[in-house]
Structures are given as structure tokens and as C-alpha cells.
ROMAR-429019 format. One record per residue (C-alpha): residue number from 0; x, y, z. Coordinates in nm, 4 decimals. Each point is the difference from the previous one (the first is absolute). Last residue first. Layout:
fido num->NUM east->X north->Y up->Z
...
END
This chain:
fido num->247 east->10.4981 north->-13.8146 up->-1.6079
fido num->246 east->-0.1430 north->0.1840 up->-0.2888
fido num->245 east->0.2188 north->-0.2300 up->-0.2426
fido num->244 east->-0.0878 north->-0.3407 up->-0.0482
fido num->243 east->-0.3507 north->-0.0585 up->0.0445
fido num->242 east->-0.0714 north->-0.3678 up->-0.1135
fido num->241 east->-0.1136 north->-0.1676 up->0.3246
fido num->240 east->-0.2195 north->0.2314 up->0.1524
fido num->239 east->-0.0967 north->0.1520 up->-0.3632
fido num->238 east->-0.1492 north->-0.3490 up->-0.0702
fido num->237 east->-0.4023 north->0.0817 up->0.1435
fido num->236 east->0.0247 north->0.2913 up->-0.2943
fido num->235 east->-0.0397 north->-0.2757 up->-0.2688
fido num->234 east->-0.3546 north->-0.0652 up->0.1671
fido num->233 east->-0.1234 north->0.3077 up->-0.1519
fido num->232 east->-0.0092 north->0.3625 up->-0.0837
fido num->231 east->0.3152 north->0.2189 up->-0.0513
fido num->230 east->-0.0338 north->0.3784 up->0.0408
fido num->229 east->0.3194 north->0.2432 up->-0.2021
fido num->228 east->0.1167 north->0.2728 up->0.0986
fido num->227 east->0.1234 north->0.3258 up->-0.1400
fido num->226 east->-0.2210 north->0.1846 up->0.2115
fido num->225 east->-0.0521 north->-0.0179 up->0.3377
fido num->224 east->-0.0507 north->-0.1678 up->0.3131
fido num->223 east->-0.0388 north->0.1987 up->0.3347
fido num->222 east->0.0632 north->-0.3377 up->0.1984
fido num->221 east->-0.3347 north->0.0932 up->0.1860
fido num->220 east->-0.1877 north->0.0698 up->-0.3322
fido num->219 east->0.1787 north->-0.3011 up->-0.1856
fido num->218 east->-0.1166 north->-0.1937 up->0.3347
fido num->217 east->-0.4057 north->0.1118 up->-0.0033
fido num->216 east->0.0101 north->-0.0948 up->-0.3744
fido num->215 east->0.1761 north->-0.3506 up->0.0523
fido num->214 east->-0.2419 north->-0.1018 up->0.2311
fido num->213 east->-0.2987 north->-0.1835 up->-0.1862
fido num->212 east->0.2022 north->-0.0945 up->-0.2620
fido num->211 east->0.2356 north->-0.1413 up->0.1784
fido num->210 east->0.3153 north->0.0811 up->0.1621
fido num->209 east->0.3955 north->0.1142 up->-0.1170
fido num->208 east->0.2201 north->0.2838 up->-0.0044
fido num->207 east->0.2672 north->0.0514 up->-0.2062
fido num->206 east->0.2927 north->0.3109 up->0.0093
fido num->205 east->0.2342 north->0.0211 up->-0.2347
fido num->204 east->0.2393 north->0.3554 up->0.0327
fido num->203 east->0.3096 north->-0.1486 up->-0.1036
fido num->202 east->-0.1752 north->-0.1037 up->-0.3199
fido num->201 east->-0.1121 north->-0.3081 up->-0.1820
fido num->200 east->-0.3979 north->0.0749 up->0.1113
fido num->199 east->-0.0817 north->0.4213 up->0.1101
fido num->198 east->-0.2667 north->-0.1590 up->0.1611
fido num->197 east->-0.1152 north->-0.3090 up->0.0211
fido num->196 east->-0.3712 north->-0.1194 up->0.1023
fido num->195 east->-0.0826 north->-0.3721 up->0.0967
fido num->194 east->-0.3053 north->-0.2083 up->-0.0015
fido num->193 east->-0.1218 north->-0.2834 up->0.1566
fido num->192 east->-0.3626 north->-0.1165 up->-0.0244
fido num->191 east->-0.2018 north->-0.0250 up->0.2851
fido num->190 east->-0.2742 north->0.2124 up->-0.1212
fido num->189 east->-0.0535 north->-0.2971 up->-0.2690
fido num->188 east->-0.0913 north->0.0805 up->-0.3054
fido num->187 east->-0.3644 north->-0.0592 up->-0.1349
fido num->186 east->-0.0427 north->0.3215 up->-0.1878
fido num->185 east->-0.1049 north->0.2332 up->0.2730
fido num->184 east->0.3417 north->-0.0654 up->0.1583
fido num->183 east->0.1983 north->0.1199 up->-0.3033
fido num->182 east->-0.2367 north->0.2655 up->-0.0309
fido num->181 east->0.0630 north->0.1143 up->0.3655
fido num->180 east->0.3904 north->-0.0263 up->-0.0467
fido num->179 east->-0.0481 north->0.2128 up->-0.3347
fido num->178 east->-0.1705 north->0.2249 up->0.2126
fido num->177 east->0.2712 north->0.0363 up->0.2619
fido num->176 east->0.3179 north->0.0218 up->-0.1747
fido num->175 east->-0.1584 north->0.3093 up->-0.2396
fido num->174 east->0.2949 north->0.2074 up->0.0634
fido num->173 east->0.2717 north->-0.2650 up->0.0162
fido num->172 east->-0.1213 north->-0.1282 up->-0.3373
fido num->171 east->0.3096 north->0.0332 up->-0.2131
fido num->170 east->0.0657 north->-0.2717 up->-0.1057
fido num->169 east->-0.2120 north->-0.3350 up->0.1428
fido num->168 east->0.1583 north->-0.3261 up->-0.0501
fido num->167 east->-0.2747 north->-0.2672 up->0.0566
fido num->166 east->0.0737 north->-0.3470 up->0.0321
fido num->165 east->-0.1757 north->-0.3447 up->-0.0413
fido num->164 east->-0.2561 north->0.1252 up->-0.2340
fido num->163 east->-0.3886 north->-0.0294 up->-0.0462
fido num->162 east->-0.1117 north->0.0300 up->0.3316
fido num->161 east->-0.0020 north->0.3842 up->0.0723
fido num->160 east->0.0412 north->0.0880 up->-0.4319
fido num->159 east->-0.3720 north->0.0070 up->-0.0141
fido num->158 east->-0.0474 north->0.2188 up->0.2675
fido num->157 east->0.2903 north->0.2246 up->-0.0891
fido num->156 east->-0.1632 north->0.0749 up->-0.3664
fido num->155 east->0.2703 north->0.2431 up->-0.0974
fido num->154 east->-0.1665 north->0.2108 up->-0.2626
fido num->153 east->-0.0492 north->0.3201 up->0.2092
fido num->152 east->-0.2366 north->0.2115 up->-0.1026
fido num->151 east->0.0049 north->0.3850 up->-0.1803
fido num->150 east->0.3636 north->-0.1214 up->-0.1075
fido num->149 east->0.1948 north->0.3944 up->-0.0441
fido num->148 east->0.1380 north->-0.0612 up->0.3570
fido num->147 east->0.1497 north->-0.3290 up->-0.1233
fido num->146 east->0.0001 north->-0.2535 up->0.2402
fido num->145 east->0.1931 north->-0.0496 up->0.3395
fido num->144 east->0.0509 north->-0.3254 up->0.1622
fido num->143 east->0.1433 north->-0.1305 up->-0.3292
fido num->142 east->-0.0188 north->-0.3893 up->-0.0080
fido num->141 east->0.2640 north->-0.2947 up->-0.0968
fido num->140 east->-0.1392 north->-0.3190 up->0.0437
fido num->139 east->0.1271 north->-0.3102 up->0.1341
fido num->138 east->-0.0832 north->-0.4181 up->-0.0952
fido num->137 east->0.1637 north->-0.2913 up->0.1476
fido num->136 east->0.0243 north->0.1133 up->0.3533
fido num->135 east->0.0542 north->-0.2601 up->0.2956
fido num->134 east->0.1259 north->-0.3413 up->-0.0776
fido num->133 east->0.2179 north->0.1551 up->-0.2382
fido num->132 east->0.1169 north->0.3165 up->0.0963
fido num->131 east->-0.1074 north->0.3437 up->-0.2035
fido num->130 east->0.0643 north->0.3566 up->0.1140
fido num->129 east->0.3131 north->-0.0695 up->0.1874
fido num->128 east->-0.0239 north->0.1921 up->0.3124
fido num->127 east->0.3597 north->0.0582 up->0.1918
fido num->126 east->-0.0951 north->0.3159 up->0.0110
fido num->125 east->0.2913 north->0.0619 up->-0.2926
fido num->124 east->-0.1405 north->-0.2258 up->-0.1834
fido num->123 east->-0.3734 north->0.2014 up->0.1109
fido num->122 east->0.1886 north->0.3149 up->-0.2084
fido num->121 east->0.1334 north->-0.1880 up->-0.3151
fido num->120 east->-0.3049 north->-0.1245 up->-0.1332
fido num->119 east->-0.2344 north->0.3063 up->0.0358
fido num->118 east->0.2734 north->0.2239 up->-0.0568
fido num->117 east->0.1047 north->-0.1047 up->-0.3545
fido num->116 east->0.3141 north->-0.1141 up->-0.0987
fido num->115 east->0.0383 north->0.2341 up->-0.3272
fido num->114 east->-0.0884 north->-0.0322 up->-0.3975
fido num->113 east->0.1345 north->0.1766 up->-0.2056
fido num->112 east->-0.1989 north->0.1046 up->-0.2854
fido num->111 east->0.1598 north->0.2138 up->-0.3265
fido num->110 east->-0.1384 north->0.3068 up->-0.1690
fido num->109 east->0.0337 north->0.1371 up->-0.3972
fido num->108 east->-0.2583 north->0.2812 up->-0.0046
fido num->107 east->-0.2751 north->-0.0271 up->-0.2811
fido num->106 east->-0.2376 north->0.2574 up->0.1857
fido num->105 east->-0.2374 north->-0.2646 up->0.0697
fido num->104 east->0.2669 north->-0.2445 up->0.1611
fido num->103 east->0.1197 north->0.2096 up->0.1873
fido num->102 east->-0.2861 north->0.0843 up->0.1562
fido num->101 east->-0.1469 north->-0.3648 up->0.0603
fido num->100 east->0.3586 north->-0.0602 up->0.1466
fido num->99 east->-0.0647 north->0.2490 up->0.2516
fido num->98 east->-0.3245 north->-0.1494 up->0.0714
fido num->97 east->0.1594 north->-0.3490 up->0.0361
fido num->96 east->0.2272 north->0.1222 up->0.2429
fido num->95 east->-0.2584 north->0.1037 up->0.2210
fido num->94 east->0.1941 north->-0.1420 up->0.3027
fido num->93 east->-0.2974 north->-0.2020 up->0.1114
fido num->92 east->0.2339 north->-0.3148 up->-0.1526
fido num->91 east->0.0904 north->0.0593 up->-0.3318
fido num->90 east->0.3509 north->0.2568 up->0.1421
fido num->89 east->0.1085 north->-0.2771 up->0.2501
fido num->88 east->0.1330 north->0.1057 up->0.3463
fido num->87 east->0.0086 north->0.4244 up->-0.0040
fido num->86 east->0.0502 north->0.2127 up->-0.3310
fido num->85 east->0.2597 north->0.1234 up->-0.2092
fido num->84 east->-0.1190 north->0.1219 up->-0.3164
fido num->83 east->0.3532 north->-0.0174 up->-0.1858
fido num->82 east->0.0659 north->0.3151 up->-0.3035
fido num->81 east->0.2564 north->-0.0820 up->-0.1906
fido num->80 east->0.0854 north->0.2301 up->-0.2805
fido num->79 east->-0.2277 north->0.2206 up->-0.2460
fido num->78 east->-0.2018 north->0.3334 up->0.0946
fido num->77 east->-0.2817 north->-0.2115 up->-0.1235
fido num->76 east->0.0206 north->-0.2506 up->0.2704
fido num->75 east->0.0017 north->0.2799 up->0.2421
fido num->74 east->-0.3682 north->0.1514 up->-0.1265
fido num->73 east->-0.1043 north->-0.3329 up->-0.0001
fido num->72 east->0.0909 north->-0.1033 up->0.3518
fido num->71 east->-0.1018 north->0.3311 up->0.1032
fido num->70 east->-0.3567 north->0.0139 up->-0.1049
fido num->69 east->-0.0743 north->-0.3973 up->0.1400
fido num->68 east->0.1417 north->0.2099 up->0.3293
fido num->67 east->-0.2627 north->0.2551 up->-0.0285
fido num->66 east->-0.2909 north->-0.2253 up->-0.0693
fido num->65 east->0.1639 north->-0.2248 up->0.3080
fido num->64 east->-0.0338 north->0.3362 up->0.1689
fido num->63 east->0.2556 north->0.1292 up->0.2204
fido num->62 east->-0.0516 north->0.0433 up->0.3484
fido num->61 east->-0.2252 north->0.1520 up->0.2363
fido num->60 east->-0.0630 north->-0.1459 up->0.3629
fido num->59 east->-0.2197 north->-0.2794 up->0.1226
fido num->58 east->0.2422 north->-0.2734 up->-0.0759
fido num->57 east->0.3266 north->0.1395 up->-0.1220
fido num->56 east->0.0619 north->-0.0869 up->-0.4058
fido num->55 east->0.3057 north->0.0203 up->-0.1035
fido num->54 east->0.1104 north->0.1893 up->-0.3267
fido num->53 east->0.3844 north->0.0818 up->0.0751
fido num->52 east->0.1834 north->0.1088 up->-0.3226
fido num->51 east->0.3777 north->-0.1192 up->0.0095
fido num->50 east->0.1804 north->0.1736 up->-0.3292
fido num->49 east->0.3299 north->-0.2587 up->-0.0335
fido num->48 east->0.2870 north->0.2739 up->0.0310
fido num->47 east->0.1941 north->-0.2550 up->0.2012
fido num->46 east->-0.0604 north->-0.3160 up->-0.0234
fido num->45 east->-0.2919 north->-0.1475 up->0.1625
fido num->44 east->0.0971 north->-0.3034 up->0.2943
fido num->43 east->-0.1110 north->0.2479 up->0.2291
fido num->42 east->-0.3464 north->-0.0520 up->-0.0557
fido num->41 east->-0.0116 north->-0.3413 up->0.1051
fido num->40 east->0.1698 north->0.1084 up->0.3462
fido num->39 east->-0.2679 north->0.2341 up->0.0338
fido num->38 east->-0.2912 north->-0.2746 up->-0.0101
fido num->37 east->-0.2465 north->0.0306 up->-0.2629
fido num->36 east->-0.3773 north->0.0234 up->0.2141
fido num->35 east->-0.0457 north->0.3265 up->-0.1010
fido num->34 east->0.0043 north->-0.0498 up->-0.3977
fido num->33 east->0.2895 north->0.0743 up->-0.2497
fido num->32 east->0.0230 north->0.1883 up->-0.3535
fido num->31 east->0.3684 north->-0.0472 up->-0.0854
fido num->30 east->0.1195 north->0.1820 up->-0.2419
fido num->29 east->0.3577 north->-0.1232 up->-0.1911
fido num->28 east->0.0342 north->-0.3007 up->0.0767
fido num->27 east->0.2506 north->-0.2381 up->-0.0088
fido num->26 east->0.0544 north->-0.0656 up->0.3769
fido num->25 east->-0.3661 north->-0.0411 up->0.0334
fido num->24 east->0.0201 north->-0.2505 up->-0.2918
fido num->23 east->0.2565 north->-0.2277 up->0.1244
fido num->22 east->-0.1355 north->0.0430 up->0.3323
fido num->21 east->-0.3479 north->-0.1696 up->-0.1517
fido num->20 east->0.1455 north->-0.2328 up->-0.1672
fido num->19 east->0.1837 north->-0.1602 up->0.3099
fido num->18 east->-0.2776 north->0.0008 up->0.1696
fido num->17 east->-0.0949 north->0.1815 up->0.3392
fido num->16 east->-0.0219 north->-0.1879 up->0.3406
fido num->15 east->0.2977 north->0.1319 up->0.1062
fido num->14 east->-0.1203 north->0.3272 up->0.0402
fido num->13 east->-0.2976 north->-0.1650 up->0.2654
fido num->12 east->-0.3332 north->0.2163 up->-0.0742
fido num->11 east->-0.2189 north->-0.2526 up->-0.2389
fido num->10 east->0.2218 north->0.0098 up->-0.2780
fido num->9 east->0.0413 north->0.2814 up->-0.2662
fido num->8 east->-0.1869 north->-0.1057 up->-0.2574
fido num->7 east->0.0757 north->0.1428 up->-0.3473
fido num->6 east->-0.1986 north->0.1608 up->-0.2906
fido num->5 east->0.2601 north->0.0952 up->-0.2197
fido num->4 east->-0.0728 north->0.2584 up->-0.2632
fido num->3 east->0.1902 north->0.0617 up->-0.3439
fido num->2 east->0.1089 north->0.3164 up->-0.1583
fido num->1 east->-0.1274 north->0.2085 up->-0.3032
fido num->0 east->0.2709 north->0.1005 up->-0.2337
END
């Protein structure tokens, strides 16, 4: 009998910041197929015997395929059980969840969404950096820093975007900081504008930095900033002074 797939967010790094779905279902399991940024504790909660298959992806170093791991989730499903695609914050939201589903879905594989608190929400809370505040941001978009290698252009028109949205919440764009900063500027924002960077966010290990966007480049490079983390642009940021409740 072929088996079922769960495609669940794990939270945005915190342990406690996982559903109570989604442990129902790790605990259930019977393969877990989980992603780098899955905490260990998370893990743990498997019973024993559950088959845990690693398939993160390392920036700059070789990992698993997303071909390879759509490959696996079928082959698994039709070994029969429950299999749970465990994967960090929310599974729709740059977590490629809906190409796994796409997969599934072809090869007429039951599967099952769960959502997750996702990173780009969760991790400037815990800044102390709401994303919207009346008064101050009514409108926020949610941008990848880092495009598809197989894209022969990027489709993220930056200079349009610079003065068309209260905050920007950049993932994963650590390594091209500096000319998305540049296009933001060349669009009509203002070089002044606050932004903060947050590593490792809803962990022990946080770490945020803040400036603008015509600093914030030289500072990730002095801070030694690096991935996960996530870059927050706008006046929202200005708030972390009085909001920030851990880090202290």
C-alpha cells in the first residue's frame, strides 16, 4: 500500500516554536526526510526505528539534489507508511514545498501541507522588529536574496520594489548584501534607511546587527555575518531599541 507524505514546517530555529501537528507527525513517522536548518532537538522527538535521511543543502558545497530528493519522497511513499518532509519555518514559503507537492501530486501520491511559523516573521519578533506598525509600515514584502542558479536573469526588480513597500525581508541574501543595497539606492531609496541582519534568529546563537543601506555591507563583513540570516529593510528597524527583548 503506497504511503502518505507530510510536508511540514519545522519553525524558524527555536524547538518550541514547532506546532503541535507537526510533532504529532514527526513522532509518528516512519522516514523522516529533514533539511539542515531542522534543529536536533526536533529530530529527537522520532521514535525509534523512524529511517532519518539528511538532505540539507550547505551553501557552496555538494548536497543532495532537490531532483534527487523529489526521487526519494516518491520512491518512500511507495514503500508505504509515513513518510514527513521536514523542513525549516514554513514549507510554501522559499522552502520549495510547493515543488515537492508538484511531484506528488503527478505521480498520484497521497501528501498533506503543514504549514510552519516562518522565519521571516518570527526572526525580527525575536529582534524586537515587528515587520508592520501602524503609523510606520502598512505594506512588507517577502524577497529571496538568492535566485535560482538555473534562472538565466534575475526576476526580482529591486529598483522598482526600493519605494514601493514599507518593509523588505530579504532571505537569504547575505552574499549579494551589497548589490541589492546599491539597487535599492539606485531606485529612489534612501541611503539612510535602517536595516538589520540576524543570524542564526530564535536560537542561542542570535546575533543582529543593524545600519543602513549604505553601511550594512561593510558591518556584516566586519561582524563576519553568515548564513542562516535574515536582512530587514526599513523604518520598522528604528523600534528594535525599544522592543528587543532578549539579546541583552
Amino acid at each position: 500500500m503506497v504511503g502518505k507524505v507530510y510536508i511540514v514546517g519545522a519553525g524558524p530555529g527555536d524547538p518550541e516554536l514547532i506546532t503541535i501537528k507537526a510533532a504529532r507527525l514527526i513522532r509518528s513517522a516512519d522516514v523522516i526526510l529533514y533539511d539542515r536548518l531542522v534543529s536536533e532537538e526536533t529530530i529527537f522527538l522520532a521514535k525509534e526505528g523512524c529511517e532519518l535521511i539528511y538532505v540539507g543543502k550547505h551553501p557552496g558545497e555538494s548536497s543532495t539534489t532537490q531532483e534527487r530528493i523529489n526521487e526519494m519522497l516518491v520512491e518512500k511513499a511507495q514503500e508505504g507508511g509515513s513518510i514527513v518532509r521536514l523542513k525549516g519555518g514554513d514549507p510554501f514559503l522559499f522552502g520549495r514545498g510547493g515543488e515537492e507537492a508538484q511531484v506528488l501530486s503527478r505521480e498520484g501520491i497521497s501528501y498533506e501541507v503543514v504549514p510552519g511559523i516562518t522565519s521571516a516573521i518570527s526572526v525580527p519578533a525575536y529582534a524586537g522588529i515587528p515587520v508592520t506598525q501602524r503609523h510606520i509600515a502598512s505594506s512588507v514584502a517577502f524577497i529571496t536574496g538568492h535566485e535560482a542558479s538555473t534562472k538565466t536573469k534575475g526576476t526580482v526588480e529591486w529598483e522598482r520594489i526600493a519605494q514601493s513597500v514599507d518593509t523588505l525581508v530579504v532571505m537569504m541574501g547575505i552574499r549579494n548584501l551589497g548589490n541589492i543595497a546599491e539597487r535599492l539606492i539606485n531606485g529612489g531609496r534612501d541611503p539612510k534607511t535602517p536595516v538589520a541582519i540576524i543570524e542564526k534568529g530564535t536560537t542561542k546563537l542570535q546575533k543582529t546587527i543593524t545600519g543602513t543601506l549604505e553601511t550594512i555591507e561593510v558591518k556584516a563583513r566586519i561582524e563576519g555575518i553568515k548564513p542562516p540570516a535574515i536582512t530587514i529593510i526599513g523604518k520598522v528597524v528604528n523600534l528594535r531599541e525599544e522592543l528587543r527583548w532578549i539579546e541583552d
